[in-house]
C-alpha positions as CSV (number, residue, x, y, z in Angstrom):
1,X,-46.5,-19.4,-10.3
2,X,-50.2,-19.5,-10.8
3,X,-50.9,-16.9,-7.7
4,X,-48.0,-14.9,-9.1
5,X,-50.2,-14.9,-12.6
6,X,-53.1,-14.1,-11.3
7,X,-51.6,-10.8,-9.6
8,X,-51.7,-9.0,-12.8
9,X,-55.0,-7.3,-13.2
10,X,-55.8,-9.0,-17.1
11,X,-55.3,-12.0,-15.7
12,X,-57.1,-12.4,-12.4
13,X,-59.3,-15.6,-12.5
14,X,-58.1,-16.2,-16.5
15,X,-55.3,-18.3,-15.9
16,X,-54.5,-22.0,-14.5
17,X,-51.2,-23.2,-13.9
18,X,-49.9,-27.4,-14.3
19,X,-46.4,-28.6,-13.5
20,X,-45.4,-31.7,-16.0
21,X,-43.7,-34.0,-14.9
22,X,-40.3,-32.8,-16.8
23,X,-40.3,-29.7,-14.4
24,X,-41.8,-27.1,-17.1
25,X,-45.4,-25.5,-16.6
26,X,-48.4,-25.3,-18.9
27,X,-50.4,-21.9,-18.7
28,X,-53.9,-22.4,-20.4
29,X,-56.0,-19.2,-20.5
30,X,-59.6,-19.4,-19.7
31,X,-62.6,-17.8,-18.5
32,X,-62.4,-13.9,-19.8
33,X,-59.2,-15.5,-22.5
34,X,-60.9,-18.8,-23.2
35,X,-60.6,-19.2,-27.3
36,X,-58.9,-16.1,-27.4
37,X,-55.1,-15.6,-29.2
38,X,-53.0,-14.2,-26.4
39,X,-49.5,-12.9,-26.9
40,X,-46.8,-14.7,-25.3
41,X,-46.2,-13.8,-22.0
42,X,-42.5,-12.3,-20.9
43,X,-40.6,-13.1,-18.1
44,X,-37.6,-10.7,-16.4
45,X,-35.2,-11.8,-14.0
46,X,-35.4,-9.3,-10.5
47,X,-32.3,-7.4,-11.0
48,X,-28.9,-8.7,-9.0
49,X,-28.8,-6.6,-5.7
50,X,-25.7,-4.1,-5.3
51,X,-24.0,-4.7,-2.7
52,X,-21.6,-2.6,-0.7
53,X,-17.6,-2.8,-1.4
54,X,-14.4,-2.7,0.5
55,X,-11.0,-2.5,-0.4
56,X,-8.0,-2.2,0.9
57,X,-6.2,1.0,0.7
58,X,-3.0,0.9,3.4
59,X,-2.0,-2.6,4.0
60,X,-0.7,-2.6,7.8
61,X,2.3,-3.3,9.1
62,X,6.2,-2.4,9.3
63,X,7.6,-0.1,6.7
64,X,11.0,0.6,6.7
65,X,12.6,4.1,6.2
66,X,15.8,4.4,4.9
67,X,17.8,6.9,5.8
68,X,21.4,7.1,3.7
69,X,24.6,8.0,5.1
70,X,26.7,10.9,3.7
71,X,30.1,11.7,4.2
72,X,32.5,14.4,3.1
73,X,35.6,14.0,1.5
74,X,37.7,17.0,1.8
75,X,40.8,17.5,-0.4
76,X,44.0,19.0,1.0
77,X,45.6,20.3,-2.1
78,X,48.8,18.5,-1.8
79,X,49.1,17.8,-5.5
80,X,50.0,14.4,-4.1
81,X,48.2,10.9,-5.6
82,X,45.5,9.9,-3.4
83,X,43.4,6.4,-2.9
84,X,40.1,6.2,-1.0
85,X,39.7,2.6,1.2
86,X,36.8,0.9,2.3
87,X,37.0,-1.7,5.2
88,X,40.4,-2.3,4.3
89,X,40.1,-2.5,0.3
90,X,41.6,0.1,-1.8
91,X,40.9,1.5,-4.5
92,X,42.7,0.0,-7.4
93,X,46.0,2.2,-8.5
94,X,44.5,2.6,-12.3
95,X,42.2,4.9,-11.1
96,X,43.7,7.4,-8.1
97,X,43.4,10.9,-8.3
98,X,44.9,14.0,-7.5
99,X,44.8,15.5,-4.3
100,X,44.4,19.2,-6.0
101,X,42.2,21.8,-6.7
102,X,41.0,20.0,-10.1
103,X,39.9,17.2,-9.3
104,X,36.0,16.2,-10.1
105,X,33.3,14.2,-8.2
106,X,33.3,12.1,-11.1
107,X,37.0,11.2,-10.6
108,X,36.2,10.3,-6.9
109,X,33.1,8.5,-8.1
110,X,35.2,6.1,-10.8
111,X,37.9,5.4,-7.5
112,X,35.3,4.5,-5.5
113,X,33.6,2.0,-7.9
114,X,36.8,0.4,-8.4
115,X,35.9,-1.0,-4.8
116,X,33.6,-4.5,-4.9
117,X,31.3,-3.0,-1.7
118,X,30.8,0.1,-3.1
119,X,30.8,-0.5,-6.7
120,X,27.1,1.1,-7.8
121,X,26.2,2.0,-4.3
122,X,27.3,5.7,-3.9
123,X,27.0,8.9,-5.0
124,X,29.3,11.8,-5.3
125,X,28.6,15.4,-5.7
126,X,30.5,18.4,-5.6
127,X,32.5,21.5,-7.1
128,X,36.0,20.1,-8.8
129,X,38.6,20.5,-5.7
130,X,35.9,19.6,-3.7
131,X,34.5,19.4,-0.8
132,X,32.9,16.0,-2.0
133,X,29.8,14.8,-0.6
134,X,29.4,10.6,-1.1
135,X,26.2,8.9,-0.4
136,X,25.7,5.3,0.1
137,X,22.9,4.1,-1.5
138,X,21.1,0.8,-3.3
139,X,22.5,-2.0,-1.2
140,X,24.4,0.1,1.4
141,X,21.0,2.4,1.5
142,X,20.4,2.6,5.6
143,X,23.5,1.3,6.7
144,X,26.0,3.1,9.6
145,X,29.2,3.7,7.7
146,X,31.4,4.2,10.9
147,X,34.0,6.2,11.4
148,X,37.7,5.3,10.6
149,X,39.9,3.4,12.0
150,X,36.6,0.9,13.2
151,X,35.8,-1.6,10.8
152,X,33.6,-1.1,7.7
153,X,34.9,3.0,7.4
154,X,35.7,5.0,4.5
155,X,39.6,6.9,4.4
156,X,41.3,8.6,2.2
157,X,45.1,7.4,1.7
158,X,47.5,10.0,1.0
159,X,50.7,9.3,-1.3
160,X,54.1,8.8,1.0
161,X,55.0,12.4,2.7
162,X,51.2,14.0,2.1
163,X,48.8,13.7,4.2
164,X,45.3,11.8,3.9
165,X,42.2,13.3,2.3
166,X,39.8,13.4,5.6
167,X,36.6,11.6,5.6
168,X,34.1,12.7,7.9
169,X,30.3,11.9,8.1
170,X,27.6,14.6,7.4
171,X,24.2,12.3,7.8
172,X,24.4,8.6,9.4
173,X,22.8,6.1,8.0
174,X,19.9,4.1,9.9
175,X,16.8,2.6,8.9
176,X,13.5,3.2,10.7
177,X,10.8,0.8,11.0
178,X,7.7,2.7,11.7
179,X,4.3,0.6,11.4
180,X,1.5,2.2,9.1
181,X,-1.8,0.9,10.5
182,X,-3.9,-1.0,8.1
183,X,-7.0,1.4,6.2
184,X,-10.1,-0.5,4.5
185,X,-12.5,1.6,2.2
186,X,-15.8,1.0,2.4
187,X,-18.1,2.2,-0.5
188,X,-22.2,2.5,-0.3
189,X,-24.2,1.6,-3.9
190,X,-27.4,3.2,-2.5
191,X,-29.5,0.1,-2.5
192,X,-31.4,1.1,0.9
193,X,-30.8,-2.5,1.8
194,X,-29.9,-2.9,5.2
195,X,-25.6,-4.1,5.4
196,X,-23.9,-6.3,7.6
197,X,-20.2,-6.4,7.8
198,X,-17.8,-9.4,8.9
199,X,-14.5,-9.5,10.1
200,X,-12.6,-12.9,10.7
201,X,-16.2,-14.8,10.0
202,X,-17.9,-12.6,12.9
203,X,-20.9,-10.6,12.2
204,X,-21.8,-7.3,13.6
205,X,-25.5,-7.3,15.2
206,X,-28.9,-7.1,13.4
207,X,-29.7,-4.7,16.0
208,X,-26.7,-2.2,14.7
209,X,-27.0,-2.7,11.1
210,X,-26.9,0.3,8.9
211,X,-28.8,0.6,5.3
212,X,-26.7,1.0,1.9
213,X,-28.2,4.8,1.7
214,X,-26.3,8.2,1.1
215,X,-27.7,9.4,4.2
216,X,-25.6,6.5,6.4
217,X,-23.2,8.3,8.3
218,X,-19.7,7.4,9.6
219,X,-20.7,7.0,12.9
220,X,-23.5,4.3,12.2
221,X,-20.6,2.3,10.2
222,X,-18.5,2.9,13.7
223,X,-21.5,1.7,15.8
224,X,-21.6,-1.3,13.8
225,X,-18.4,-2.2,13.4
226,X,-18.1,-2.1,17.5
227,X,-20.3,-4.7,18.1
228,X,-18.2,-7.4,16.5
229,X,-16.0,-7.7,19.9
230,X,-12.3,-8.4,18.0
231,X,-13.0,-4.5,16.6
232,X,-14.8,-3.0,19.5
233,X,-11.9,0.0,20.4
234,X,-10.1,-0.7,17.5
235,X,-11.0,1.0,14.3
236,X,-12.1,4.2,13.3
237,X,-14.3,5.3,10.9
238,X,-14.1,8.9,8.9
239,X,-16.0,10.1,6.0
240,X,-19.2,12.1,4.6
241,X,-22.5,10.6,4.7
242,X,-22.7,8.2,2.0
243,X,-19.0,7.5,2.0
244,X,-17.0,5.8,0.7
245,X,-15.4,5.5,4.7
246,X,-12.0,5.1,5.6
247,X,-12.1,2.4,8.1
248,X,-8.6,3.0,10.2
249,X,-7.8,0.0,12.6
250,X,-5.7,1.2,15.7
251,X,-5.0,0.1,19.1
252,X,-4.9,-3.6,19.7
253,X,-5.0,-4.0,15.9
254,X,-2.5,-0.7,15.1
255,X,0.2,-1.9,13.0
256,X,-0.9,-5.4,11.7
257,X,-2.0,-6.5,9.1
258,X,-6.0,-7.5,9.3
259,X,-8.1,-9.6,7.1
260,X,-10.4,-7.8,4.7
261,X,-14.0,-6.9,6.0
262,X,-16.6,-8.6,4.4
């Protein structure tokens, strides 16, 4: 403390420093200040250091795509009373329709919630007479309606003597399971203090580290980043000097989900 002190100019050779027992310090003035009222010194605190940040901004891993199956229900204008099915379950008598010119998507709609399975789970669009368009969705979102007679199919049930409504499918259902791979931000402060970055607890080199300027480029993060040997091949880096960078890992690490940098 005393050398510190006795770096400011007014107090060169003026000041002499004791530690107390307690752990405090006594400053006396002297020489040049001996005798003489001095203000109280001040002491600041050196500021907290910015340091760089990263986030997460894709979390890696599967992601599954859902596509719904459509079928069309096409009337045959019979005039007859018609039911729709669904792996074997009708729907309920209180609520057929017409096989006829006016009947409305929201007729089919009310049959078809009348079945448990499909009960909220489709759609139904269309022009009254139809053709109808249904679309399984929510809980039956994805799913491969087959076609009748297999197991799990939609049909339309004609009244004795007319014939059946046809049911045929327009889009099948599936789900996709593509893998997004993981993307870390990283975001400069400007402190010109030189960064190291750790993955899993291991450190890139001293002799690759990069300074927290807006001149850093992406290709001295990359550089870095390469020299911790689980990374080396498998991230990319892209963004303007200065960042922030979108850190992109791929290859080996494509499709997982990777711990944060640090």
């Amino acid at each position: 403390m005393q050398s510190h002190l006795r770096s400011i100019p007014a107090l060169t050779r003026n000041v002499s420093v004791a530690k107390n027992p307690n752990g405090t310090f006594t400053i006396t003035f002297t020489n040049a200040l001996a005798g003489i009222d001095v203000g109280p010194l001040q002491a600041t605190l050196s500021p907290t250091p910015t340091v760089p940040t990263i986030g997460t901004g894709t979390q890696g891993g599967p992601n599954n795509v859902r596509v719904s199956e459509v079928q069309q229900l096409t009337l045959n204008n019979s005039g007859g009373q018609a039911r729709m099915e669904f792996s074997g379950v009708l729907g309920t008598f209180e609520s057929l329709f017409f096989d006829s010119s006016s009947t409305t998507a929201a007729q089919i709609l009310l049959h078809l919630n009348t079945i448990p399975a499909l009960n909220g789970n489709v759609e139904v669009t269309g022009n009254p007479g139809g053709p109808f368009l249904i679309k399984f969705v929510n809980a039956l979102a994805g799913v491969n309606i087959p076609d009748f007679p297999a197991a799990g199919s939609l049909r339309g049930v004609g009244s004795p003597g007319n014939p059946n409504p046809l049911v045929s499918t327009n889009i099948q259902g599936v789900t996709l399971t593509p893998t997004l791979n993981e993307a870390q931000s990283l975001t400069l402060t400007g402190s010109g203090s030189p960064v190291t970055l750790l993955f899993n607890g291991s450190a890139g080199t001293a002799a690759t580290r990069f300074l927290d300027l807006s001149s850093t480029t992406a290709a001295q993060v990359l550089n870095h980043l390469n020299s911790i040997p689980a990374l080396t091949g498998n991230v990319t880096v892209n963004g303007n000097p200065g960042g922030p960078f979108s850190i992109t890992f791929v290859n080996a690490l494509a499709g997982t989900p990777v711990s944060e940098l640090t």
